[in-house]
C-alpha positions as CSV (number, residue, x, y, z in Angstrom):
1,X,0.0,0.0,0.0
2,X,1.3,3.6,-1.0
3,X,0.3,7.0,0.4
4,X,0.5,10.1,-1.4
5,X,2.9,11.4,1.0
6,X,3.3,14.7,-1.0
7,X,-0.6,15.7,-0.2
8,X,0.4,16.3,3.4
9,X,1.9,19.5,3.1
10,X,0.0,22.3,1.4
11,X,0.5,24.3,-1.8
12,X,2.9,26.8,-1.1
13,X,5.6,27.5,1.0
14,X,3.4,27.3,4.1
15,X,5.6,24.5,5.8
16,X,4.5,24.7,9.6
17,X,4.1,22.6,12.0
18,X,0.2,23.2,12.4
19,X,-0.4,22.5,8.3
20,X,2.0,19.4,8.8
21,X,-0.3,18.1,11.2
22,X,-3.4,18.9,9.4
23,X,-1.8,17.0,6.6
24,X,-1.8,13.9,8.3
25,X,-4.5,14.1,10.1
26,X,-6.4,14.8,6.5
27,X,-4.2,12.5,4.1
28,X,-2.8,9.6,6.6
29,X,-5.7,9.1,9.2
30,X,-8.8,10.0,7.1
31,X,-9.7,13.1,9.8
32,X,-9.2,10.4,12.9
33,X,-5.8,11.6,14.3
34,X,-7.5,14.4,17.0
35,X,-10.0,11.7,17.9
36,X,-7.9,8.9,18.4
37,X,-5.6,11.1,20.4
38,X,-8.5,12.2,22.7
39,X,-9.4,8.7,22.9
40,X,-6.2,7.8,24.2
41,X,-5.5,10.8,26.6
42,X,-8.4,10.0,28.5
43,X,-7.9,6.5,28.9
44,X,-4.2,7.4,30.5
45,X,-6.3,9.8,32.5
46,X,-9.1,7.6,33.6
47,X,-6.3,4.6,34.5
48,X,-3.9,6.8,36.3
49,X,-6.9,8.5,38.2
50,X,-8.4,5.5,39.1
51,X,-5.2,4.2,40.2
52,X,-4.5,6.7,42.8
53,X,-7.6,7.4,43.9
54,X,-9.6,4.3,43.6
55,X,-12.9,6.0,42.2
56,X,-14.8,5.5,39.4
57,X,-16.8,8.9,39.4
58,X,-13.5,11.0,40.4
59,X,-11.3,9.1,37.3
60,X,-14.2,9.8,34.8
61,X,-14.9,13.4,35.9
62,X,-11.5,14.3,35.8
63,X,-10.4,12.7,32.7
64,X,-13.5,13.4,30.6
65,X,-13.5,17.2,31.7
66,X,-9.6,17.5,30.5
67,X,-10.7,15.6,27.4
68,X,-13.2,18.5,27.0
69,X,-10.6,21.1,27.3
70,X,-8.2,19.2,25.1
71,X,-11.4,18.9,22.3
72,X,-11.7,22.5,22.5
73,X,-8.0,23.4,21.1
74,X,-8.2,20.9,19.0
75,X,-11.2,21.8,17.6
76,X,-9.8,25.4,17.0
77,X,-6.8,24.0,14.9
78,X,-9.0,21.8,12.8
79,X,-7.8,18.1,14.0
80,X,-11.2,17.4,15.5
81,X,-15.1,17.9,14.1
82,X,-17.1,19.7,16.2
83,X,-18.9,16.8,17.9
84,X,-15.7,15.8,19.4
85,X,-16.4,18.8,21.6
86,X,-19.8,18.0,23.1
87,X,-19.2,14.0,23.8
88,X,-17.0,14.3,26.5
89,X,-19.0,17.5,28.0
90,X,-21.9,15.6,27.6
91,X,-20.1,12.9,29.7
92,X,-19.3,15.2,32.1
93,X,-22.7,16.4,32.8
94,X,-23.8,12.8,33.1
95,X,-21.0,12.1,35.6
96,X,-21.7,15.0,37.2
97,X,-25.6,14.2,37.5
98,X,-24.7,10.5,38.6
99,X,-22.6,11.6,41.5
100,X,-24.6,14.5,42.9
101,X,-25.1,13.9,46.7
């Protein structure tokens, strides 16, 4: 299998590290690169969380609410579509609403 490796970087001279990036995500990883690396910052959040602390509610709050914050930048460069941003608020809310005391 070949990849048109000369797709990733733009027309131009506009060699950054941002349109690089893009590239790949685009080209390479058919617009999955943001997602799969949300996907795999929160579970390294949600195991290490749940290691120290021992609590289900505490490692999902906590790793799905950094996964929002990471969705939102990402969201700004381009690597992720828009719903990436509501799933894991959407998870915090129903964390939140699960755990309410």
């Amino acid at each position: 299998m070949s990849y048109n490796l000369t797709a990733i970087v733009g027309t131009g001279n506009e060699s950054s590290m941002l349109t690089f990036t893009q590239g790949v995500n685009t080209v390479l990883m058919h617009d999955m690169l943001g997602i799969m690396m949300l996907l795999g910052i929160w579970l390294v959040l949600f195991i290490s969380v749940m290691v120290s602390s021992n609590d289900a509610t505490k490692a999902s709050l906590a790793s799905s609410f950094i996964s929002f914050v990471l969705a939102v930048s990402l969201a700004a460069v381009g690597l992720v579509p828009q719903l990436a941003i509501f799933v894991p608020l959407i998870v915090v809310a129903i964390t939140v609403a699960l755990s309410w005391r």
